[in-house]
C-alpha positions as CSV (number, residue, x, y, z in Angstrom):
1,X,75.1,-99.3,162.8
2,X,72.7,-97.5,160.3
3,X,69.2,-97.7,161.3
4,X,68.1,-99.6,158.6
5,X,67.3,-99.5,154.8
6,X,66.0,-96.3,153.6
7,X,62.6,-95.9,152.6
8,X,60.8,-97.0,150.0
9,X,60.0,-93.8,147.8
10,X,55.9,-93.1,147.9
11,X,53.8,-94.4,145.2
12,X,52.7,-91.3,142.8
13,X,50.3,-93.3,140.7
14,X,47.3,-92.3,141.7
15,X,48.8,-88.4,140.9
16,X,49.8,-89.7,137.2
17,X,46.3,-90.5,136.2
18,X,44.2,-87.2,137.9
19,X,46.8,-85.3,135.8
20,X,45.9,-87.2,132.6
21,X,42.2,-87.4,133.6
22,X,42.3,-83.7,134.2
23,X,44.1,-83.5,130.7
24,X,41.7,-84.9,128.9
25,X,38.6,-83.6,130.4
26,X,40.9,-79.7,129.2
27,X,40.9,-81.0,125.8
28,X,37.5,-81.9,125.4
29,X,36.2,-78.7,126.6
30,X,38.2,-76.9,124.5
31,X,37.2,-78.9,121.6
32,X,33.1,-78.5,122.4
33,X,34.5,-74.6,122.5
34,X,35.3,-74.7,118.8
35,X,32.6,-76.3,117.7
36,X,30.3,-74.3,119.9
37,X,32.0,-71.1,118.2
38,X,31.8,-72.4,114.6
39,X,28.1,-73.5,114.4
40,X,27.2,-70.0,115.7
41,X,25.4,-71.5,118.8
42,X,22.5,-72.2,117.1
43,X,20.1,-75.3,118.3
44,X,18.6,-75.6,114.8
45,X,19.8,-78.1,112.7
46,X,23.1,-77.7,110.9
47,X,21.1,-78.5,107.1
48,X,18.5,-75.9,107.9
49,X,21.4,-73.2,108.9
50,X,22.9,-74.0,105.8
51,X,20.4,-73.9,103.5
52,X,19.8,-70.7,101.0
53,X,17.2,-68.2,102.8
54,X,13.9,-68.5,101.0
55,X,12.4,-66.4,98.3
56,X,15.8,-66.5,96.6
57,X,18.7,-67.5,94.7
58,X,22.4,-66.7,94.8
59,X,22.0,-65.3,91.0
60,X,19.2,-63.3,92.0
61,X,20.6,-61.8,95.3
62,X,23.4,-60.7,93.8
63,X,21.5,-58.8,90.8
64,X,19.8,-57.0,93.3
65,X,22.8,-56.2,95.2
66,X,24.5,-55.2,91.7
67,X,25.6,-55.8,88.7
68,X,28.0,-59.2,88.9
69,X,25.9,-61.3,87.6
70,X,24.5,-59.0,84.5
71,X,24.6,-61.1,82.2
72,X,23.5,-58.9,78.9
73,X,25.6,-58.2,76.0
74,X,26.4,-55.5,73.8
75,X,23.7,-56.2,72.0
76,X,21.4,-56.3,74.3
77,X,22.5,-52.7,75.2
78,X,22.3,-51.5,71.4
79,X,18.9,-52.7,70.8
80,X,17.2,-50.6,73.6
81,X,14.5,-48.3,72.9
82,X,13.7,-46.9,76.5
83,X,10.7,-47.5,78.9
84,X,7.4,-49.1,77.4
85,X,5.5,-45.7,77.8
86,X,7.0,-43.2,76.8
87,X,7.8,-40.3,78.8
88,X,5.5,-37.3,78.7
89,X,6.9,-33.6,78.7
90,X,5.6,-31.6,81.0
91,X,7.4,-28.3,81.5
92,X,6.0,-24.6,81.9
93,X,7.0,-21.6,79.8
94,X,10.7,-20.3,79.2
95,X,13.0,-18.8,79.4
96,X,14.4,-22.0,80.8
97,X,17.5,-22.6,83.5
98,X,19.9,-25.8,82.9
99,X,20.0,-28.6,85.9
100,X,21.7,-28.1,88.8
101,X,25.4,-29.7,88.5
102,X,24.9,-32.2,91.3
103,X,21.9,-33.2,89.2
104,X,22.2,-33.5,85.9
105,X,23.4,-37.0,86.4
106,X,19.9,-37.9,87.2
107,X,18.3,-36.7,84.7
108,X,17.6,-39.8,82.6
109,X,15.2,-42.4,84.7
110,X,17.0,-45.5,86.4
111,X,15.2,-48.0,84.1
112,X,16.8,-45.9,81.2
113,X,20.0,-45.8,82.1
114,X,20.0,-49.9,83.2
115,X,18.4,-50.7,79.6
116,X,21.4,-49.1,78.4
117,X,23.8,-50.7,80.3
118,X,25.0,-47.6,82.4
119,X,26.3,-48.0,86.0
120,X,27.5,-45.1,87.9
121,X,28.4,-41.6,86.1
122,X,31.7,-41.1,84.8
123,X,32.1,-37.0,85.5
124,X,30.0,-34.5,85.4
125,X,31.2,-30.9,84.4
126,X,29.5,-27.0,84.6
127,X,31.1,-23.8,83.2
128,X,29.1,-20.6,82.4
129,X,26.8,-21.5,79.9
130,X,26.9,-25.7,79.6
131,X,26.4,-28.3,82.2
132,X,26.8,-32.0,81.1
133,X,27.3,-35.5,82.7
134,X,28.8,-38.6,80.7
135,X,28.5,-42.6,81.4
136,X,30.6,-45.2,79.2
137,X,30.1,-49.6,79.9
138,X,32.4,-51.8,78.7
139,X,29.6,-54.8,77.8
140,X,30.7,-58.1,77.9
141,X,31.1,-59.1,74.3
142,X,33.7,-56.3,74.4
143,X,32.0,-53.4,72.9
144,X,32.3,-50.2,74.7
145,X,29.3,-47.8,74.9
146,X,28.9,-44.1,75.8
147,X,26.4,-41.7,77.1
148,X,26.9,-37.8,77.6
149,X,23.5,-35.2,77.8
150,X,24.1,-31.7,77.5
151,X,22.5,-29.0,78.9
152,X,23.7,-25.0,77.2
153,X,22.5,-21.9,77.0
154,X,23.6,-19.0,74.6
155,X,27.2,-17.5,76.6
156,X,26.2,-14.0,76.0
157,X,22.9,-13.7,77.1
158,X,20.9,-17.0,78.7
159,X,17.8,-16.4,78.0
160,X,17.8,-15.4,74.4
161,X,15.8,-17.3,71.9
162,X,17.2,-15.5,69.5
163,X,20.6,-16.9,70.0
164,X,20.1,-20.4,71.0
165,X,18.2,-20.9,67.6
166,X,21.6,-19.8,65.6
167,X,23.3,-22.2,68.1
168,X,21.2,-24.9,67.5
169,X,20.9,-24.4,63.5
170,X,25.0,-24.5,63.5
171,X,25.1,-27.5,65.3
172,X,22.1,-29.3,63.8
173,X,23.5,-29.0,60.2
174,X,27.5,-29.0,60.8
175,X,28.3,-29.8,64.3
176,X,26.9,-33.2,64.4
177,X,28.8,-36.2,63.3
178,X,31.5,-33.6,62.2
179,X,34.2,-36.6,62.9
180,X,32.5,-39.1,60.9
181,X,29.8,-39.2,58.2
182,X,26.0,-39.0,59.0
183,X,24.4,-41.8,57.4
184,X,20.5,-41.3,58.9
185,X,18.9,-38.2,60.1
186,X,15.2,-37.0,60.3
187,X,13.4,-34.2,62.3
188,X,11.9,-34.5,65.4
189,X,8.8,-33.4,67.3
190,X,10.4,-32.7,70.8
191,X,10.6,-29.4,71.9
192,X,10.5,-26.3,69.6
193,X,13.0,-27.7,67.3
194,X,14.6,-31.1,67.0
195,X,16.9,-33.4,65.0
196,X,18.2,-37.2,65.1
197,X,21.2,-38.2,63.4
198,X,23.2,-41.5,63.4
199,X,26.5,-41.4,62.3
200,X,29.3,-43.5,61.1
201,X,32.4,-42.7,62.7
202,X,35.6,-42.5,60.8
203,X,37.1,-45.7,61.2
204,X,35.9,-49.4,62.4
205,X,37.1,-48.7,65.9
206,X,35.5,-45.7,66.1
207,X,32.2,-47.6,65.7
208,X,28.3,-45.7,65.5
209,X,27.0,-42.1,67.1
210,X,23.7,-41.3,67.6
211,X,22.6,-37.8,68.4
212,X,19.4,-35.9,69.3
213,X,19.6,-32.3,69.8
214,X,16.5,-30.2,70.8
215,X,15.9,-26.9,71.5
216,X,13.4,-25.2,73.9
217,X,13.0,-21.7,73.8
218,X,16.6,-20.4,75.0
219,X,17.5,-24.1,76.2
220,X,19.8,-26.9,74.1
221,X,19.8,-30.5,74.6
222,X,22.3,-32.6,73.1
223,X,22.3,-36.0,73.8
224,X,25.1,-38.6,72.4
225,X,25.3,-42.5,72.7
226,X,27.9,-44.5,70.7
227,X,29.0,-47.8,70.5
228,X,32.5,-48.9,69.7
229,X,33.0,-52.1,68.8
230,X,35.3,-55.0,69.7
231,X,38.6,-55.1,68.2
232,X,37.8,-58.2,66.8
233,X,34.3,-57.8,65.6
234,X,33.4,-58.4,62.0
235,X,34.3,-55.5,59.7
236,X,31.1,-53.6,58.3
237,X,28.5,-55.2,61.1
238,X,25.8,-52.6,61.9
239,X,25.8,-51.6,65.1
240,X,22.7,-49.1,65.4
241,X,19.5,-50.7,64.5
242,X,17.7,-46.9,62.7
243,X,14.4,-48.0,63.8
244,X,15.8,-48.3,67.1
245,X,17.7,-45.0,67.2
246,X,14.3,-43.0,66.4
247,X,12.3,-44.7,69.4
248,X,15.4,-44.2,71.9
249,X,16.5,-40.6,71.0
250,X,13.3,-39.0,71.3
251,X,12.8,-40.2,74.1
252,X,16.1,-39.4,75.8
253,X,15.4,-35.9,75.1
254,X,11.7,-36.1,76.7
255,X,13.3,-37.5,79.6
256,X,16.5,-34.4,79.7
257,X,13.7,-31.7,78.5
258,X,11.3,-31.9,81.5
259,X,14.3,-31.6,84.3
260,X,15.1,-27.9,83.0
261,X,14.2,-25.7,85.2
């Protein structure tokens, strides 16, 4: 005969519960991982970590990381009329050498070129006798503004006086606001020679110039900065404030005359 019943299979659960123990024990240390990772490891307290560093907002960190916040308008722009002192020409005697290409775009101060509304320099350009740079700002309220300095010399022979005041009598009485009508102008006391003129562009879009040009011995300065207006801006509003145009002007040139070289 057989020798009996088989056995009785062995008992495993004492097995079953270490493996879920051991499961759950996993999942909690993977769980005090994350949170570990996502509070940076840190023992301060999670509303101090959080809170804004001192000495600052968000509005104002981010003006001084740029310009995201700006919250000036066109007008803002239009109505500037440069730094609070105004700059102070200091330059030896002539014959005088333009600005180095790579620096002409740094010829008007920072605080300038903010008041303004200019960021970063559109181009800069240099042939044989001109070097220039140009900005433009599309302000919030839609108007678009521009800003070019120009630095030339006569093409035939730089350092001739002679020549650079024929240059700058041509352009001083028909160059200037040749593509729309001139509507202010009055001499200036910058350099040898100097002139400011606000124009009136042809048409509405076309908006308002305003223009300095000096010259210095052999050296001319032409400085432009327009303002175009919105498309959908009130026919016939001024944009150029003439009073504000004579303070700013001047003073652009001071600013482009003592970088010559």
């Amino acid at each position: 005969m057989p020798g009996g019943p088989p056995p009785a299979p062995k008992k495993r659960t004492g097995l079953w519960i270490g493996l879920g123990v051991g499961a759950v024990v996993l999942v909690l240390v993977i769980i005090g991982g994350i949170v570990f990772a996502t509070s940076g490891g840190s023992d301060e307290p999670a509303d101090r970590r959080d809170a804004p560093a001192a000495g600052g907002t968000e509005s104002e960190d981010s003006e001084a990381t740029g310009r995201a916040s700006d919250n000036r308008d066109g007008d803002d722009f239009a109505r500037y009329t440069g730094p609070s002192t105004p700059t102070k020409v200091d330059i030896g005697s002539g014959p005088y050498e333009r600005p180095d290409v790579h620096d002409v775009c740094s010829v008007l101060t920072d605080e300038t070129l903010d008041g303004l509304g200019m960021d970063e320099h559109d181009y800069f350009n240099e042939n044989e006798s001109i070097t220039s740079c140009d900005w433009s700002r599309l302000a919030p309220d839609g108007s678009f503004h521009t800003l070019s300095v120009q630095y030339s010399v006569p093409p035939d022979d730089h350092e001739s006086v002679s020549q650079a005041k024929n240059i700058y009598g041509f352009h001083a009485e028909r160059g200037i606001g040749i593509l729309g009508e001139r509507i202010e102008e009055k001499k200036s006391d910058v350099g040898d020679e100097s002139l400011i003129v606000l124009t009136d562009m042809s048409s509405k879009d076309a908006g308002e110039e305003a223009t300095v040009i000096v010259r210095a011995e052999n050296m001319i300065i032409e400085i432009e900065h327009g303002i175009r207006p919105d498309s959908d801006a009130p026919v016939g509003d001024s944009l150029m404030d003439w009073d504000d145009v004579q303070k700013l002007m001047p003073e652009l040139a001071r600013q482009a005359l003592n970088n010559v070289g």
